[in-house]
C-alpha positions, 0 to 999 in steps of 0.5 A: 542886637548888640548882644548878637554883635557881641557874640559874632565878634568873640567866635571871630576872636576864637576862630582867627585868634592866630591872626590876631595873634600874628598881627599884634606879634608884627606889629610888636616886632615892626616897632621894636626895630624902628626903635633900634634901627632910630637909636642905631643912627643916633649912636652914629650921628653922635660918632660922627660928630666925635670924630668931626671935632676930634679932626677939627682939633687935630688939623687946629694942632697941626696948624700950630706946629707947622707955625713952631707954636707949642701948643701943636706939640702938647695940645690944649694941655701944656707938658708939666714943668720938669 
């Protein structure tokens, strides 16, 4: 009986090996995407975030200015004596 089975499923395999074969190509694609798609959005995310900082420091400089501090003229970095 298993034998029986066995042959069934192969004659299966070889009559709809097209199927099978577009079946396990969507899912390779469907999964390669999200890949994608997940380190796109990482990528973003991380972007984001640069740019958030970057603003932080520069409303924190500009603030320093407005108050006649120099540190909002040079930044965390203070001009090299001359």
């Amino acid at each position: 009986m298993q034998f029986l089975a066995l042959l069934v499923v192969v004659a299966l395999a070889v009559k709809f090996w097209w199927l099978i074969a577009a079946a396990v190509g969507m899912f390779c694609a469907v999964h390669w995407t999200r890949r994608a798609v997940d380190r796109h959005v990482e990528r973003v995310e991380a972007e984001r975030r640069r740019l958030a900082g970057l603003v932080a420091r520069a409303d924190q400089q500009h603030n320093w200015t407005m108050q006649g501090d120099p540190r909002g003229m040079f930044g965390e970095f203070p001009a090299a004596p001359m």
